[in-house]
MDTraj code that builds the backbone (N, CA, C; nanometers):
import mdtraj as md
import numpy as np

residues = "UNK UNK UNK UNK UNK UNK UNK UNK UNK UNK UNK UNK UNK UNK UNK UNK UNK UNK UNK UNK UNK UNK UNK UNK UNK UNK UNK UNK UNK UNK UNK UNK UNK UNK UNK UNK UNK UNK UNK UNK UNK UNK UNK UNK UNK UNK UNK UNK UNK UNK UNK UNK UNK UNK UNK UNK UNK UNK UNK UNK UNK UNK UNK UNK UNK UNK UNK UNK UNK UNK UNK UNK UNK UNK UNK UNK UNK UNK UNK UNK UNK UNK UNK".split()
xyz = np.array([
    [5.5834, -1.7134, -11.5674],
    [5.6185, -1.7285, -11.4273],
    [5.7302, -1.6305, -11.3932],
    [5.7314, -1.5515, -11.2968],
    [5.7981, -1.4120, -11.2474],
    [5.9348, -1.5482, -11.1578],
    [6.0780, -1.4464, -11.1738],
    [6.1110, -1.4919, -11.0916],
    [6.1411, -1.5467, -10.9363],
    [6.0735, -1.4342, -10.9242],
    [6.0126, -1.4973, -10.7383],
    [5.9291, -1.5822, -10.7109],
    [5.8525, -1.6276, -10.8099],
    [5.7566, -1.7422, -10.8116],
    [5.8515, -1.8962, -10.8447],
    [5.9020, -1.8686, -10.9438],
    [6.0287, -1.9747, -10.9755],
    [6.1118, -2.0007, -10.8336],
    [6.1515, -1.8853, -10.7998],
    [6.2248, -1.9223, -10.6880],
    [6.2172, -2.0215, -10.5673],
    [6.0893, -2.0360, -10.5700],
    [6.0349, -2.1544, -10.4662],
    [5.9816, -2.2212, -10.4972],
    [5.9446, -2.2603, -10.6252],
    [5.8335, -2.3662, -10.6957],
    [5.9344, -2.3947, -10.8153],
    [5.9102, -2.5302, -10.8977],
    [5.8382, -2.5949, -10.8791],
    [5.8177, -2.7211, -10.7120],
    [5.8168, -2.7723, -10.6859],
    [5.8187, -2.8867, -10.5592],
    [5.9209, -2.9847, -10.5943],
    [5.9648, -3.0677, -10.5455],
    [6.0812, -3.1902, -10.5756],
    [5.9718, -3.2987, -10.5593],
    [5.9751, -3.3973, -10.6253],
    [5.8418, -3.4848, -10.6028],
    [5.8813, -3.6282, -10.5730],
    [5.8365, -3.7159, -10.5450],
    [5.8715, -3.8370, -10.5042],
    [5.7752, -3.9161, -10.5632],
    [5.8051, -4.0219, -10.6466],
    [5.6795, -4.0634, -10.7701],
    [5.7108, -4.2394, -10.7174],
    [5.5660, -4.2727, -10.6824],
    [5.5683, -4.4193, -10.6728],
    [5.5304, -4.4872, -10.7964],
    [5.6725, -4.5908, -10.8413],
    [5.6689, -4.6415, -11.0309],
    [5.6354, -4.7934, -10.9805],
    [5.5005, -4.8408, -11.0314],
    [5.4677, -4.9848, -10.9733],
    [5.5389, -5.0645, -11.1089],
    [5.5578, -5.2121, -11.1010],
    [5.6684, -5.2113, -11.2146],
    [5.5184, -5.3695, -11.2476],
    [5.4568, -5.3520, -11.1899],
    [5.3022, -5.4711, -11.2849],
    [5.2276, -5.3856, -11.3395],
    [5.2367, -5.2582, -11.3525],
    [5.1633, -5.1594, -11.4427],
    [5.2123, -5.0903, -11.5521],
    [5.1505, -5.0640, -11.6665],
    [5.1828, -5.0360, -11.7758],
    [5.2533, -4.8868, -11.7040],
    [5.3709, -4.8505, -11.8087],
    [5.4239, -4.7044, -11.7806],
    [5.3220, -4.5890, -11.7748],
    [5.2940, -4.5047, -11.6602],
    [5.2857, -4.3955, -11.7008],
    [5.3669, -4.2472, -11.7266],
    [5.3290, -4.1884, -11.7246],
    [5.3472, -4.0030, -11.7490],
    [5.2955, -3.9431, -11.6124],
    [5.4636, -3.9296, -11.5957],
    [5.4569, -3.8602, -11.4598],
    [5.5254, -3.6995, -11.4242],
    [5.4590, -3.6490, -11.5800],
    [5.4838, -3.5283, -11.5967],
    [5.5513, -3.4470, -11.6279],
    [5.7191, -3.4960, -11.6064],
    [5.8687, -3.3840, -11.6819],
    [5.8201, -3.4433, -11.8536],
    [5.8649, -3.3165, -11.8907],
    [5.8827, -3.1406, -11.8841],
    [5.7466, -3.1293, -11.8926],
    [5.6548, -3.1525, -11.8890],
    [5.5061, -3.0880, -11.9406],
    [5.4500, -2.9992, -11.7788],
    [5.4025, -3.1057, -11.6953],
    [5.3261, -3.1151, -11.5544],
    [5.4519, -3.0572, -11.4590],
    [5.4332, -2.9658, -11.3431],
    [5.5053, -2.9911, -11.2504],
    [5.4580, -2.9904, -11.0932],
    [5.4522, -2.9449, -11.0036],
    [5.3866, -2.9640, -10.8596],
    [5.4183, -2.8089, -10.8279],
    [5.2921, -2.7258, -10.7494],
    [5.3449, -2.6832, -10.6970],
    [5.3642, -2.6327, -10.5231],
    [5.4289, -2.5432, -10.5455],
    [5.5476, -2.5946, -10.3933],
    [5.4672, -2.4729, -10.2782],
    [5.4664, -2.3645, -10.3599],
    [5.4512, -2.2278, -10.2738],
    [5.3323, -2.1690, -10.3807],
    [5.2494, -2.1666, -10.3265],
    [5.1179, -2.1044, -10.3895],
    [5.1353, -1.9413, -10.3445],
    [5.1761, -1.8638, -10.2582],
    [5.2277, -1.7425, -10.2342],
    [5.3624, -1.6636, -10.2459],
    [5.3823, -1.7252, -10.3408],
    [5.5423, -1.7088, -10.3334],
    [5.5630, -1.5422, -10.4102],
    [5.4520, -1.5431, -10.4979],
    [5.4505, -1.4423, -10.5658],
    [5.3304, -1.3616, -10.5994],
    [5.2315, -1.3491, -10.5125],
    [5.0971, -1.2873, -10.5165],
    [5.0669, -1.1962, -10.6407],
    [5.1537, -1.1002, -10.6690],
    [5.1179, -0.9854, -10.7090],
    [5.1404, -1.0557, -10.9097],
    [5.2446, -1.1026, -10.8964],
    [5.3475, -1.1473, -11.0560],
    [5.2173, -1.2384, -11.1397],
    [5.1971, -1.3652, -11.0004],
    [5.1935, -1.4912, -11.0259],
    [5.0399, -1.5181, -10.9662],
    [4.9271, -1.4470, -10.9866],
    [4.8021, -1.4864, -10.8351],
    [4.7268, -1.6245, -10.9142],
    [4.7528, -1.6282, -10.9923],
    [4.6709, -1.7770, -10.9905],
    [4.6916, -1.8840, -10.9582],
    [4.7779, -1.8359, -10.8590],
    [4.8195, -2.0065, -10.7764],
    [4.7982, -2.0149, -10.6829],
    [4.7244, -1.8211, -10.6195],
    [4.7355, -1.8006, -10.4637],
    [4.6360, -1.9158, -10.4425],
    [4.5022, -1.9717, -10.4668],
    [4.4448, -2.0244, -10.3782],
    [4.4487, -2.1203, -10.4234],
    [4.6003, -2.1788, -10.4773],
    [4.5683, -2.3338, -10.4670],
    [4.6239, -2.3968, -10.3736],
    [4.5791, -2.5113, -10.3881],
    [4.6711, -2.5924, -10.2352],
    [4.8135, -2.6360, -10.3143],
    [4.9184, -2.6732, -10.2195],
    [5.0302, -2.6973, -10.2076],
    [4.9938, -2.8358, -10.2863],
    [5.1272, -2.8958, -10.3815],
    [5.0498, -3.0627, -10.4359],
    [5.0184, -3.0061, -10.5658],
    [4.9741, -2.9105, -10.6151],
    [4.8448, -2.9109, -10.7130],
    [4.9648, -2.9386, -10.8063],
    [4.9067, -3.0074, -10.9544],
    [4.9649, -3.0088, -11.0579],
    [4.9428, -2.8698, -11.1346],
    [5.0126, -2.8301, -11.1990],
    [4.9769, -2.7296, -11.3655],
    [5.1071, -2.7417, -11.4065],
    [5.0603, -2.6872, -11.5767],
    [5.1384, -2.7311, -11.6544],
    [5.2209, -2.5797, -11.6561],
    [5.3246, -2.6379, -11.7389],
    [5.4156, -2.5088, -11.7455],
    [5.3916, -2.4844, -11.9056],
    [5.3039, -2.5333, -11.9742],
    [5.2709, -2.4718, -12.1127],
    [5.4239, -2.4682, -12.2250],
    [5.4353, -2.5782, -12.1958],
    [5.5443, -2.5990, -12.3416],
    [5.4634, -2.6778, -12.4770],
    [5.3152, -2.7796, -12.4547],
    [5.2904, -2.7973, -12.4985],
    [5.1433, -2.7597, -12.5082],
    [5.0319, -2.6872, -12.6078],
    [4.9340, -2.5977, -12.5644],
    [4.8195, -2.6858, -12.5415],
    [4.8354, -2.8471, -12.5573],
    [4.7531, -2.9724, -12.5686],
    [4.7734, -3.0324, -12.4044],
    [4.8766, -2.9477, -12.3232],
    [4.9116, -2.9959, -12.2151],
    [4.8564, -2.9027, -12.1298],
    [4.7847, -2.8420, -12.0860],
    [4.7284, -2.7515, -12.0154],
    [4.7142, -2.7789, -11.8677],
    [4.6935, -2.6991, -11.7808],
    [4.6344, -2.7091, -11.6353],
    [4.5416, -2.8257, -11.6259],
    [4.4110, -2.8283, -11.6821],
    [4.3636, -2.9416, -11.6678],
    [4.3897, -3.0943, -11.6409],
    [4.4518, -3.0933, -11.8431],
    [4.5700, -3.1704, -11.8863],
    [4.6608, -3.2333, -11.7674],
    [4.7221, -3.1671, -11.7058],
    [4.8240, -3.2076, -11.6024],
    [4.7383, -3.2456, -11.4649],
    [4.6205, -3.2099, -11.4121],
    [4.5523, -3.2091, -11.3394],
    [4.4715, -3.3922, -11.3536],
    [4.4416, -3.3996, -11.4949],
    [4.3810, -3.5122, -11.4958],
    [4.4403, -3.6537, -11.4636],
    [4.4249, -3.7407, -11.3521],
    [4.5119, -3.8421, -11.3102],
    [4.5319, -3.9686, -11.4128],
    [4.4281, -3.9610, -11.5085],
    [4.4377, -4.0474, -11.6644],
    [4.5595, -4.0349, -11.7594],
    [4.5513, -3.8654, -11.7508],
    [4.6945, -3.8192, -11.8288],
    [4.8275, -3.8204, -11.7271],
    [4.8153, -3.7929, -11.6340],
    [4.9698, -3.7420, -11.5900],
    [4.9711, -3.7399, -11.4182],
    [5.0450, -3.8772, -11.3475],
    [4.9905, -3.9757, -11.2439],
    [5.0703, -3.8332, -11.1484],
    [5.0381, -3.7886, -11.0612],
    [5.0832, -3.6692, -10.9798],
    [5.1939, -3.7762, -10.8856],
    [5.2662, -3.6991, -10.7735],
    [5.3467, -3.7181, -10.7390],
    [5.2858, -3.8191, -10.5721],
    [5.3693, -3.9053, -10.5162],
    [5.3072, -3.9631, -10.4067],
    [5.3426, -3.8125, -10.2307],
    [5.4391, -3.7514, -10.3214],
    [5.4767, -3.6736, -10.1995],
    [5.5506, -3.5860, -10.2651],
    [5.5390, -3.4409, -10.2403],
    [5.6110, -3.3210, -10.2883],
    [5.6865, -3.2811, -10.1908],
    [5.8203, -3.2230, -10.1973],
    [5.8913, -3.1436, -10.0848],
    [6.0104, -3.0532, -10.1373],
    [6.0494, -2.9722, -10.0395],
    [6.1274, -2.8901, -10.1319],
    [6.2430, -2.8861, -10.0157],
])
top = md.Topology()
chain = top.add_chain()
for i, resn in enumerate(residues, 1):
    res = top.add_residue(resn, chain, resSeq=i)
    for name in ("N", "CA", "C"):
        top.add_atom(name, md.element.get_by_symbol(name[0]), res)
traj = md.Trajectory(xyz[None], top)
């Protein structure tokens, strides 16, 4: 990730924790949100066409992947992103 892409991403997220449900994984450090899908076209383009919201991983763990973070089984996304 280029630093102009950093610069506006990741998103600040707002995570609804129901407390009659088993814990989940709501993504730090693995998953993060992101904020600005254009922030960095040229560095960073595989984010240009995603929507704002999307999960991916930041690859600290190689079992944690885009998908990985994408899948709502593994890693419960955020109720609201904002920056």
């Amino acid at each position: 990730l280029t630093a102009q892409f950093v610069n506006d991403n990741p998103a600040d997220e707002l995570e609804r924790v129901e407390l009659t449900r088993p814990a989940g994984f709501y993504g730090f450090p693995d998953c993060t949100t992101l904020w600005n899908p254009t922030a960095d076209p040229i560095g960073d383009p595989q984010f240009v066409d995603l929507p704002r919201g999307t999960q991916f991983s930041l690859n600290l763990e190689p079992e944690r992947d885009d998908a990985w973070c994408l899948n709502k089984s593994n890693n419960q996304p955020p109720v609201f992103s904002f920056q």
